[in-house]
C-alpha positions as CSV (number, residue, x, y, z in Angstrom):
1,X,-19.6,12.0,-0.9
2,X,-21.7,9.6,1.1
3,X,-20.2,6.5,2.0
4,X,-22.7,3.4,2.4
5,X,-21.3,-0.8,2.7
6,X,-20.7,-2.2,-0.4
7,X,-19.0,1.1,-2.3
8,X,-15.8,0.2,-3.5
9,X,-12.9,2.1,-5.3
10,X,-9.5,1.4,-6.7
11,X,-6.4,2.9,-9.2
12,X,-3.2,2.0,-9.9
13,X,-1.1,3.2,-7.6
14,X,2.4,2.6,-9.4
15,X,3.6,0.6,-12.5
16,X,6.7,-1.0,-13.0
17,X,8.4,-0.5,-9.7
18,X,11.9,0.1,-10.2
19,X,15.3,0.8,-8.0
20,X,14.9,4.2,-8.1
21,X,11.4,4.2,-6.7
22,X,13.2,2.1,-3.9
23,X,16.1,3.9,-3.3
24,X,14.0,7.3,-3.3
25,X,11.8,5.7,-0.5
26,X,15.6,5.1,1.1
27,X,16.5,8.4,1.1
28,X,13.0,9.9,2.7
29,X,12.4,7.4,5.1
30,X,16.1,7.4,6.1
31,X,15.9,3.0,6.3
32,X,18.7,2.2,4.2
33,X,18.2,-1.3,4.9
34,X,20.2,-3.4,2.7
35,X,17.8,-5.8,1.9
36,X,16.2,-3.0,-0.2
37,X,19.4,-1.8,-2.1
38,X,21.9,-4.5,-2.2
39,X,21.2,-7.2,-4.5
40,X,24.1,-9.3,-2.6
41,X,22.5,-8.5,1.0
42,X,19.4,-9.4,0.1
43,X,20.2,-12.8,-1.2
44,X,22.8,-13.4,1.3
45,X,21.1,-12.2,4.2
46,X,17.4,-13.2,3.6
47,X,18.5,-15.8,0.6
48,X,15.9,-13.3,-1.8
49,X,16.5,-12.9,-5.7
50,X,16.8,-9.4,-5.6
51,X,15.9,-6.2,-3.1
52,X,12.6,-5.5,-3.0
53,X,10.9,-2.3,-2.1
54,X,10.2,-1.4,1.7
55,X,6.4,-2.3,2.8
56,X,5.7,1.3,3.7
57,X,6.4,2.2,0.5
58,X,3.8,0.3,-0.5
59,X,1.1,1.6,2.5
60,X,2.0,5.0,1.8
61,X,0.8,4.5,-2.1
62,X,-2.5,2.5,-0.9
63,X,-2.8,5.3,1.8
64,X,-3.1,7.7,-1.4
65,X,-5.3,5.8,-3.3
66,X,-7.4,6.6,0.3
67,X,-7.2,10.4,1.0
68,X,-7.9,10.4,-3.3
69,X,-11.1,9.1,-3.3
70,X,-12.4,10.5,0.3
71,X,-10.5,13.3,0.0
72,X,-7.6,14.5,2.7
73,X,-9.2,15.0,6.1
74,X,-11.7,12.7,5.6
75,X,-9.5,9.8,6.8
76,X,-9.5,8.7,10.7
77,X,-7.7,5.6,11.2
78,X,-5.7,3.2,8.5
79,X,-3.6,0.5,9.3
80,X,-2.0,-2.8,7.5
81,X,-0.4,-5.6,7.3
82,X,2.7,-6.3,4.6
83,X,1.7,-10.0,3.0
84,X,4.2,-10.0,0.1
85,X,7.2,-8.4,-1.0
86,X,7.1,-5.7,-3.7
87,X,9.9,-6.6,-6.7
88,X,11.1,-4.0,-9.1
89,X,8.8,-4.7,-12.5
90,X,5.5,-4.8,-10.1
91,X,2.9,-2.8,-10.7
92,X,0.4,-2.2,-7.8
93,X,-3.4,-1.4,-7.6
94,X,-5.4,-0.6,-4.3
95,X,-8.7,-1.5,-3.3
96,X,-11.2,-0.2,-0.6
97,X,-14.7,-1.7,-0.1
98,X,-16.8,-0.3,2.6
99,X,-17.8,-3.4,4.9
100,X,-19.9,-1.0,7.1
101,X,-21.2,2.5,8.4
102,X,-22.3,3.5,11.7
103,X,-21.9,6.4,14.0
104,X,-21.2,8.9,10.9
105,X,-17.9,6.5,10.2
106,X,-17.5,4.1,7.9
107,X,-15.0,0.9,8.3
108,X,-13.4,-0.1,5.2
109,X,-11.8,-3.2,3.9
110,X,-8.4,-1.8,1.9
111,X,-5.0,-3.8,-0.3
112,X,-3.1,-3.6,-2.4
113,X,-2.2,-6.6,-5.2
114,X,0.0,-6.8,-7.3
115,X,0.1,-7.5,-11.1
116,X,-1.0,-10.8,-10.1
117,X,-3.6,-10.4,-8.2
118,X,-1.8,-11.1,-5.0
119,X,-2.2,-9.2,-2.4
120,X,1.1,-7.0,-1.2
121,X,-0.4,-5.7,1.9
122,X,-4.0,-5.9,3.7
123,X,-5.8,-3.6,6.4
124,X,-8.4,-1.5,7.2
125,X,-9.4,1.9,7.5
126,X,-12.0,4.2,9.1
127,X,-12.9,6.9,7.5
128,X,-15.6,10.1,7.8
129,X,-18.8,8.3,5.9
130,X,-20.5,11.9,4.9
């Protein structure tokens, strides 16, 4: 596929986020953080309602959304920032829009919202444009 500025793309990367989701993340990531498992913790610590799920959780599913569409060694360089936390009940979409191509790369615009159209976590990647 040949990338060009303006393509965009996006799916649904998970619905209805729930503890199990969070605690698998736990276990694979090995960052049992209590924030994200302890409904006491979190409120206590960080004075939240609940856990919520760890941001790299929710890089890792816009990451996938990434290597789906452009397939998996097309992908150079992807980075973000975490904007919002992720509650259980949220569903998240990712977005990409190519802002530019040059050089046989193209640089591209990519978040994730969640099922209110706020964004969860924002960034770019660079990715092979052919």
């Amino acid at each position: 596929m040949a990338l060009k500025a303006g393509d965009t793309h996006e799916a649904v990367v998970i619905e209805n986020v729930n503890r199990t989701h969070i605690v698998k993340y736990a276990g694979a990531s090995g960052d049992f953080n209590p924030l994200h498992h302890d409904d006491g913790a979190a409120n206590a610590l960080a004075g939240y309602p609940s856990v919520f799920a760890h941001g790299m959780l929710s890089m890792g599913l816009t990451g996938r959304m990434l290597t789906d569409w452009l397939g998996p060694v097309a992908l150079k360089k992807y980075g973000v920032r975490f904007t919002r936390q992720v509650w259980p009940g949220d569903t998240l979409t990712a977005k990409a829009e190519v802002t530019s191509v040059a050089d046989g790369l193209a640089t591209i615009r990519v978040w994730a919202e969640n099922q209110n159209g706020e964004a969860v976590v924002e960034g770019e990647a660079v990715a092979s444009a052919s």
